[in-house]
MARTI-411903 format. One record per residue (C-alpha): residue in one letter; x, y negated, z; residue number from 0. Coordinates in nm, 4 decimals, padded with zeros to 6 digits. Layout:
N
<r vexdren="a" c1="X" c2="Y" c3="Z" vexro="NUM"/>
...
! end
This chain:
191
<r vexdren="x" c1="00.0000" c2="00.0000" c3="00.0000" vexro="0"/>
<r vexdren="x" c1="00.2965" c2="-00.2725" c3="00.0663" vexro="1"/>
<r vexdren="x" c1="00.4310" c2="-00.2027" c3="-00.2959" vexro="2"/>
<r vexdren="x" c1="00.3737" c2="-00.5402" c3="-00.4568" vexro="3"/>
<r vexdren="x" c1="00.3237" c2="-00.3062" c3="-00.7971" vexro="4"/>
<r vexdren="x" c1="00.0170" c2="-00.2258" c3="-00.6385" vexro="5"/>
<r vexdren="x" c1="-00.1076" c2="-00.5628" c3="-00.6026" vexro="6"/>
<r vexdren="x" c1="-00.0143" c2="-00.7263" c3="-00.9321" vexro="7"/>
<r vexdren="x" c1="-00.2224" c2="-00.7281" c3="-01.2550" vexro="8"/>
<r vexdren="x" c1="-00.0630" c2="-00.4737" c3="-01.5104" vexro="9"/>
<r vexdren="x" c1="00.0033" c2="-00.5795" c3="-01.8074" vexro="10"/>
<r vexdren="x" c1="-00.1789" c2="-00.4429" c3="-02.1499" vexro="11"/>
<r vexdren="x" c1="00.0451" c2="-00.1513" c3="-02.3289" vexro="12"/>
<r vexdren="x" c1="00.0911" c2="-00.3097" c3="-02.6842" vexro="13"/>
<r vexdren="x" c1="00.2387" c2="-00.0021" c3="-02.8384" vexro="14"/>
<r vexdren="x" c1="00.0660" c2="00.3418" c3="-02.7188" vexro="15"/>
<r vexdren="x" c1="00.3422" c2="00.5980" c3="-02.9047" vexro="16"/>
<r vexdren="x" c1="00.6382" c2="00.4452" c3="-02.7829" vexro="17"/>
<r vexdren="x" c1="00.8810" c2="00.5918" c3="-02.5550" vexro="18"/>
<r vexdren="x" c1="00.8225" c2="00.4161" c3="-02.2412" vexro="19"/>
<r vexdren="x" c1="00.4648" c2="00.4779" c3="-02.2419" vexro="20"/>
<r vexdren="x" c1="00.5530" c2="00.8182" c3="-02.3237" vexro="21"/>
<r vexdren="x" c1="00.7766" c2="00.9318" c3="-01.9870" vexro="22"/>
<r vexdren="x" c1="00.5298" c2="00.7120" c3="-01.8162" vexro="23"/>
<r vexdren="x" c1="00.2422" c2="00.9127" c3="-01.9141" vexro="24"/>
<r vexdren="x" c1="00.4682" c2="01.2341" c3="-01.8382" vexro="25"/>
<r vexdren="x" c1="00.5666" c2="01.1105" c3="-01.4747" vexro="26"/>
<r vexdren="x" c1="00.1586" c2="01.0075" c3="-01.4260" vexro="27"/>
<r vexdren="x" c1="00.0735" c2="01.3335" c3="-01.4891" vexro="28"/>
<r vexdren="x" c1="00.3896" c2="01.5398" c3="-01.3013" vexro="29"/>
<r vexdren="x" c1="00.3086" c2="01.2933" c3="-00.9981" vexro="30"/>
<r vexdren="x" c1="-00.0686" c2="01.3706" c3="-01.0007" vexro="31"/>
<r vexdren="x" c1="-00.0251" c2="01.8162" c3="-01.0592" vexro="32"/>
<r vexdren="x" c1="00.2808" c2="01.7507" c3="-00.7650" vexro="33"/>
<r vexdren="x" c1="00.0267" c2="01.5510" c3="-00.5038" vexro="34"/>
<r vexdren="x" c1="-00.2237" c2="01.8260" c3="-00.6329" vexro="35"/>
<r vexdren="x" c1="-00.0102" c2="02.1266" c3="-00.4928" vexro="36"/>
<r vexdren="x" c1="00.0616" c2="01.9235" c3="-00.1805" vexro="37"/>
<r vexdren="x" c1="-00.2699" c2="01.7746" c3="-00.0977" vexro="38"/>
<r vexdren="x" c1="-00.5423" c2="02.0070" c3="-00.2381" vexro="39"/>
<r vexdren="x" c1="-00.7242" c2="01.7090" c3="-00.3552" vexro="40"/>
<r vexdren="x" c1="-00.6925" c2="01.4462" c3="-00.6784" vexro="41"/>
<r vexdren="x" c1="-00.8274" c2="01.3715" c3="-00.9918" vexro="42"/>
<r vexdren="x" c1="-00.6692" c2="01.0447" c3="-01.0979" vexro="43"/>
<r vexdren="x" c1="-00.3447" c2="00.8518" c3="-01.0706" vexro="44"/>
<r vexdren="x" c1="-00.3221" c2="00.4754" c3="-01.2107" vexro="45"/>
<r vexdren="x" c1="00.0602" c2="00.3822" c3="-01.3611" vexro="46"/>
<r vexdren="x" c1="00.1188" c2="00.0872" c3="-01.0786" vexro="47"/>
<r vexdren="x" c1="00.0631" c2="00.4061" c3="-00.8480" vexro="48"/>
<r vexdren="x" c1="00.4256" c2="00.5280" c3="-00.9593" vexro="49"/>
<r vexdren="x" c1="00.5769" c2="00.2177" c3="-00.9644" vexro="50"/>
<r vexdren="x" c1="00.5014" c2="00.1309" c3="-01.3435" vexro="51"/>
<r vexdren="x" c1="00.2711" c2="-00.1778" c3="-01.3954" vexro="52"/>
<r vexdren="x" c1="00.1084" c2="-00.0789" c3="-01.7285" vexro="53"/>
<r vexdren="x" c1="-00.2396" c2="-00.0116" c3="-01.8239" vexro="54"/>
<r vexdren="x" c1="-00.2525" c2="00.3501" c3="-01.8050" vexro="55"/>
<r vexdren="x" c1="-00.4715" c2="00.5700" c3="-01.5924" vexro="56"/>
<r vexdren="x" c1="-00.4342" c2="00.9766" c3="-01.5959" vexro="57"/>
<r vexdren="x" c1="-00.7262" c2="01.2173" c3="-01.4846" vexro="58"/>
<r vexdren="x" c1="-00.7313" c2="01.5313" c3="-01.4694" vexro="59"/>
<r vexdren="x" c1="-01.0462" c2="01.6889" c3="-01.4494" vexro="60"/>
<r vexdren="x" c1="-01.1386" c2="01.9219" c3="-01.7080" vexro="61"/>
<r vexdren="x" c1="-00.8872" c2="01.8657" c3="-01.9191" vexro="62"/>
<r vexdren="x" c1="-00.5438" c2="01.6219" c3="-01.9538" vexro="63"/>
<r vexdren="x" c1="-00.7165" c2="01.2943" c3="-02.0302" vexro="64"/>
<r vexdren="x" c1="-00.4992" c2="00.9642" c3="-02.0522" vexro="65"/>
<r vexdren="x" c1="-00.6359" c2="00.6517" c3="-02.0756" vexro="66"/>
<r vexdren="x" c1="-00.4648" c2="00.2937" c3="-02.1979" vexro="67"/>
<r vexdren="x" c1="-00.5896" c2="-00.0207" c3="-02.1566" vexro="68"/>
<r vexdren="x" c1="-00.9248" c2="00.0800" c3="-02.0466" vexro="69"/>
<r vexdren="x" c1="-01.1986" c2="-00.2413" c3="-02.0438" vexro="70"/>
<r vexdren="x" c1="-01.5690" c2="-00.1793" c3="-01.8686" vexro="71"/>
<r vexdren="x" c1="-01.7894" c2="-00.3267" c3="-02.1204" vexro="72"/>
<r vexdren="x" c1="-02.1172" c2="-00.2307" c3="-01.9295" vexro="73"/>
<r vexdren="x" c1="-02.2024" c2="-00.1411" c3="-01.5578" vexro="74"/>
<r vexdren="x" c1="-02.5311" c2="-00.0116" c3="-01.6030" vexro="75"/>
<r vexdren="x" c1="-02.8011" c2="-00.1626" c3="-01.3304" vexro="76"/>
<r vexdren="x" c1="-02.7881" c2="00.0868" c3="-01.0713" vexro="77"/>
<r vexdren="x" c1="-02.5278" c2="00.0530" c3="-00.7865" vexro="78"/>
<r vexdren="x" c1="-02.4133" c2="00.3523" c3="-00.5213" vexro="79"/>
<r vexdren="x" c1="-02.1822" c2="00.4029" c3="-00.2305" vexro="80"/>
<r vexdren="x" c1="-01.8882" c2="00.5997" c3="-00.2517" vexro="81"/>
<r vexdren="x" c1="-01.6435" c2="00.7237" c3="00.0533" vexro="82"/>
<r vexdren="x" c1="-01.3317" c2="00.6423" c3="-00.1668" vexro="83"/>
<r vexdren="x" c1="-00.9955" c2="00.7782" c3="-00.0618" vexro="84"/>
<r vexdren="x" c1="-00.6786" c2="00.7106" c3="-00.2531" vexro="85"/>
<r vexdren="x" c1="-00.3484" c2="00.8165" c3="-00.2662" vexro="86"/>
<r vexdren="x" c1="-00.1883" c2="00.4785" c3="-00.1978" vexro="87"/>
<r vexdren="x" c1="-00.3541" c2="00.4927" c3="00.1543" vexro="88"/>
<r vexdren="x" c1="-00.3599" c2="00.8135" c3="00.2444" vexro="89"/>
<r vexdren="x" c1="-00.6099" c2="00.9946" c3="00.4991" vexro="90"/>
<r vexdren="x" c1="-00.8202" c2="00.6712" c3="00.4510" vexro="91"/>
<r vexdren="x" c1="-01.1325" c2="00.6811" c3="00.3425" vexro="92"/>
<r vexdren="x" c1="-01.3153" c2="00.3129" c3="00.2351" vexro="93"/>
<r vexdren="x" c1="-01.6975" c2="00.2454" c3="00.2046" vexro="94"/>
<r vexdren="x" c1="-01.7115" c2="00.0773" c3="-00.1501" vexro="95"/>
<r vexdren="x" c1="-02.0027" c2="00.0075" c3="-00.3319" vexro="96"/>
<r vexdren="x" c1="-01.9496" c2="00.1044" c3="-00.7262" vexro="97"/>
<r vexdren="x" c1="-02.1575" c2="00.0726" c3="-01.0556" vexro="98"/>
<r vexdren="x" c1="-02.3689" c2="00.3896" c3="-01.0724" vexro="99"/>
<r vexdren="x" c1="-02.3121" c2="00.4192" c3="-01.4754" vexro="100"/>
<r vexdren="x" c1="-02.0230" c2="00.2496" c3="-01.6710" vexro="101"/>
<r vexdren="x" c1="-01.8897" c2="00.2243" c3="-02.0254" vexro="102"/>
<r vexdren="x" c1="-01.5489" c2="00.2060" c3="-02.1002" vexro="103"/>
<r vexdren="x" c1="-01.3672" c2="00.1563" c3="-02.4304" vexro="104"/>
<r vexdren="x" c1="-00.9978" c2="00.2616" c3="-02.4076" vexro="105"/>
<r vexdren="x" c1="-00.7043" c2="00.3885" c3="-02.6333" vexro="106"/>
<r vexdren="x" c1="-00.5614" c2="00.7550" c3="-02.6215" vexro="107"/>
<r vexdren="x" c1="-00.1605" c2="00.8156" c3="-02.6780" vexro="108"/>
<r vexdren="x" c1="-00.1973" c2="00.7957" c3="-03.0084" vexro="109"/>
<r vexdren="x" c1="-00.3412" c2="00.4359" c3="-03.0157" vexro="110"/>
<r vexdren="x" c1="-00.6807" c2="00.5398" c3="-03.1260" vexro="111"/>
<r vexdren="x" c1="-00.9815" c2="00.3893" c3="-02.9818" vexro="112"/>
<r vexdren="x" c1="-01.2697" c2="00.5539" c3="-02.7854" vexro="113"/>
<r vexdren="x" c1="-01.5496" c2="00.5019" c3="-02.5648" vexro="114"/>
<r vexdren="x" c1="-01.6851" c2="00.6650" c3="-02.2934" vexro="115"/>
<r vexdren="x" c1="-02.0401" c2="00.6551" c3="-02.0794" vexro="116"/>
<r vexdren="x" c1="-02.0108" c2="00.8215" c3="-01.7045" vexro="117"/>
<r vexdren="x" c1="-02.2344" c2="00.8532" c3="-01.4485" vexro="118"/>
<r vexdren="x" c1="-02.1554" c2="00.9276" c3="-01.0891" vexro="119"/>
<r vexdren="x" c1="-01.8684" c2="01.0677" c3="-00.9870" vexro="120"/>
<r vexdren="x" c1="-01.6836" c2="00.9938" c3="-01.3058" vexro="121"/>
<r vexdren="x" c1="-01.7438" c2="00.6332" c3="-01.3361" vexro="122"/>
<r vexdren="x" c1="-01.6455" c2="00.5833" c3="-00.9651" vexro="123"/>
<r vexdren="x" c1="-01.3401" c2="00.7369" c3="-01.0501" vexro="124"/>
<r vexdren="x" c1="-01.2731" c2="00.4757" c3="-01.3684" vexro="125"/>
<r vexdren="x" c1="-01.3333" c2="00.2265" c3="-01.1447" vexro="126"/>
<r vexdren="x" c1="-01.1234" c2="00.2906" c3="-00.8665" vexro="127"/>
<r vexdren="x" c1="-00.8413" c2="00.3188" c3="-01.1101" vexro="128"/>
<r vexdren="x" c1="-00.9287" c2="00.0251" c3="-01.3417" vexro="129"/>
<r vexdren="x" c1="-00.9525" c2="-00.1544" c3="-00.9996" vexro="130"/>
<r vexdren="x" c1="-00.5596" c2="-00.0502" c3="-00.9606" vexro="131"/>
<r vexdren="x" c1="-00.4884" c2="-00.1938" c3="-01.3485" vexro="132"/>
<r vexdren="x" c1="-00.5648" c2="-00.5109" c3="-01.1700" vexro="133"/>
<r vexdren="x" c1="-00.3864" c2="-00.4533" c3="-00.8758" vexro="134"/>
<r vexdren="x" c1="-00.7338" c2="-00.4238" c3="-00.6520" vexro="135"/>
<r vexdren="x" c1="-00.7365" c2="-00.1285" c3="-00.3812" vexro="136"/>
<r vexdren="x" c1="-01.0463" c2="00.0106" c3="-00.2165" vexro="137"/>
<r vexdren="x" c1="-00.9614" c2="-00.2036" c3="00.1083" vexro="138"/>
<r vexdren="x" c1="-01.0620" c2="-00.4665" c3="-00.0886" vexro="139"/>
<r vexdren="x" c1="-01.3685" c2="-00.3635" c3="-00.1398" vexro="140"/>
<r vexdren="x" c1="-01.5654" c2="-00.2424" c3="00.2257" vexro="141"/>
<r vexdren="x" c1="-01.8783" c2="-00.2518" c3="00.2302" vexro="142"/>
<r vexdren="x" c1="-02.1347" c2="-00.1954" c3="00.5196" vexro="143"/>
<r vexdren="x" c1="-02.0548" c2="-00.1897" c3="00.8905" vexro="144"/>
<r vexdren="x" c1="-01.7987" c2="00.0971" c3="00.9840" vexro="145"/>
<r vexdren="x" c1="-01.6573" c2="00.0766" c3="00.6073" vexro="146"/>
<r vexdren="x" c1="-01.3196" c2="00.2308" c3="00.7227" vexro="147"/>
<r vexdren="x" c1="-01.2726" c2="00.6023" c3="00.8366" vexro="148"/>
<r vexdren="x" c1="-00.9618" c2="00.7955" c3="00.8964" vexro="149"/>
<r vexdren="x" c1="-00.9955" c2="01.1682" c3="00.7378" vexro="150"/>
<r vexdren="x" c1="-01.0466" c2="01.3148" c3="01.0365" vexro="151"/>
<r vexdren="x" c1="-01.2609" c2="01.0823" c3="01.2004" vexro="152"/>
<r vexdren="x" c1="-01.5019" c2="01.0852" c3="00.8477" vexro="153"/>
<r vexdren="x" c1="-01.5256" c2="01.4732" c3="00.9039" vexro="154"/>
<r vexdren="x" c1="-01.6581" c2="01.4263" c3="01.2612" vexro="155"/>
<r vexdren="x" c1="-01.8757" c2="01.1093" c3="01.2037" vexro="156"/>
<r vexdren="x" c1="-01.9806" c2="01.0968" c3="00.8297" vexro="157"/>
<r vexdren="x" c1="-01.9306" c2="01.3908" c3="00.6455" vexro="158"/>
<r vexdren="x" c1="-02.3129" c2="01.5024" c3="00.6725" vexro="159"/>
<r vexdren="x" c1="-02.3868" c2="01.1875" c3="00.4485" vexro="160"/>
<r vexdren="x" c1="-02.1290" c2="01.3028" c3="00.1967" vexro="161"/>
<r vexdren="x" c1="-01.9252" c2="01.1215" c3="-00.0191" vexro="162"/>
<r vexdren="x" c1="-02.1331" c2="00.9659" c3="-00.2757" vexro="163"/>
<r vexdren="x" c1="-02.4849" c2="00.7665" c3="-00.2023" vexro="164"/>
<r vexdren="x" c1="-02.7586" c2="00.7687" c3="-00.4057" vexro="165"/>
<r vexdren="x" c1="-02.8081" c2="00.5441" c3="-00.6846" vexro="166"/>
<r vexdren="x" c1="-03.0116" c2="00.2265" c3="-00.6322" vexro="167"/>
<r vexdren="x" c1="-03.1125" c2="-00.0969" c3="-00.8777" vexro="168"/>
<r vexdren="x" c1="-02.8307" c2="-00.4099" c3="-00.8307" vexro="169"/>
<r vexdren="x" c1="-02.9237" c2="-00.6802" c3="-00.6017" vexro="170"/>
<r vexdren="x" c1="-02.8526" c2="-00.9213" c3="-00.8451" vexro="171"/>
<r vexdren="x" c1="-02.6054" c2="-01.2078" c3="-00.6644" vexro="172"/>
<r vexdren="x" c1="-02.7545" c2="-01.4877" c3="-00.5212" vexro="173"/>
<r vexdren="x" c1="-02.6169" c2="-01.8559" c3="-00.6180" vexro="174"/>
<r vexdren="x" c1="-02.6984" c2="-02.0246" c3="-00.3526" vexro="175"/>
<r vexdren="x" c1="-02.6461" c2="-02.0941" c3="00.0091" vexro="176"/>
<r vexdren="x" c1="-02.8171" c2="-01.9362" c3="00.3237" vexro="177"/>
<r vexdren="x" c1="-03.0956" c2="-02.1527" c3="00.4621" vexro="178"/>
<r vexdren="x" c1="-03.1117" c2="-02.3300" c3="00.1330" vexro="179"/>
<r vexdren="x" c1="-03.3657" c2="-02.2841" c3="-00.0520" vexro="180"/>
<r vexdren="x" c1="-03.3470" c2="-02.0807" c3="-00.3901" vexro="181"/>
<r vexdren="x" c1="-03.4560" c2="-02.2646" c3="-00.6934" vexro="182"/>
<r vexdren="x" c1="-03.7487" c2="-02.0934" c3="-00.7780" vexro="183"/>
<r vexdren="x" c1="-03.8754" c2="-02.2244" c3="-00.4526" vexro="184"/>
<r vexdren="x" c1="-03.7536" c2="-02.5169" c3="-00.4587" vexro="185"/>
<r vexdren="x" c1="-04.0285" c2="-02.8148" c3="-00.4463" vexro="186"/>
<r vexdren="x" c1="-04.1404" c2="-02.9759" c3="-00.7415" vexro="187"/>
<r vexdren="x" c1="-04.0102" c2="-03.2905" c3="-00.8352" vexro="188"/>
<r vexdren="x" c1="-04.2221" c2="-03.6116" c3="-00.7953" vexro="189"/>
<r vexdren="x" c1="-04.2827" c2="-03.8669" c3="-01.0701" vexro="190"/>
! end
């Protein structure tokens, strides 16, 4: 968490095949297998995570997937909590509240564009590591009273909520103070 890597904005990979990029990608997905075999837990690992500040997530889920310069270009209108944990702060788990359904378009190693849709699970994970592309970490993000949980202390006290909440509509964000009224109720003028 103190590596200032982790905390700067990573800057947009202009050339996908070249060779930087390319032991980058191989030490993303080395680190992530290695924390795998040592943790038992892990689907994702952001670049600034190993030190490299470049736009390049890996997740490993299914299958290999790498993912470069990665840009949300909808958030859906449904909203969930999630008990994120990361691997920059470990046995912490943070309260965030995440986008419920997100699109992302996004460049393989070859430089060729895609887009994805995800749901759930999936587009929490996107987001946490997007959030690391721009040097954001889930302690940024708490939400709710008792948004912080040690591992252990998340077995014992939370675990029978489970990670992931269910999906609700957005409170859209309000633009105006407490106590003040909102403009829709605001008085009419006088002429």
């Amino acid at each position: 968490m103190g590596d200032p890597v982790l905390r700067t904005p990573s800057d947009a990979i202009a050339n996908p095949q070249s060779a930087a990029v390319r032991l980058v990608a191989d030490d993303l997905q080395e680190t992530l297998r290695h924390l795998r075999s040592q943790r038992g837990m892990g689907r994702g690992l952001a670049a600034p995570q190993i030190g490299a500040p470049m736009r390049m997530i890996y997740i490993e889920i299914d299958r290999p997937w790498f993912i470069l310069n990665p840009i949300v270009t909808d958030i859906g209108d449904e909203d969930f909590w999630v008990w994120d944990d990361c691997f920059s702060l470990p046995d912490l788990l943070v309260r965030v509240q995440r986008a419920y359904q997100i699109e992302v378009v996004y460049q393989d190693l070859a430089g060729q564009r895609h887009g994805v849709k995800a749901l759930g699970a999936l587009a929490e994970l996107l987001q946490h590591e997007i959030d690391h592309l721009d040097g954001v970490l889930s302690v940024d993000r708490p939400t709710g009273l008792n948004a912080f949980s040690y591992q252990q202390e998340w077995a014992q006290f939370h675990s029978n909520e489970g990670r992931y909440g269910e999906p609700e509509l957005r409170v859209p964000e309000r633009d105006y103070f407490i106590g003040m009224p909102a403009p829709h109720d605001s008085p009419p003028l006088l002429a």
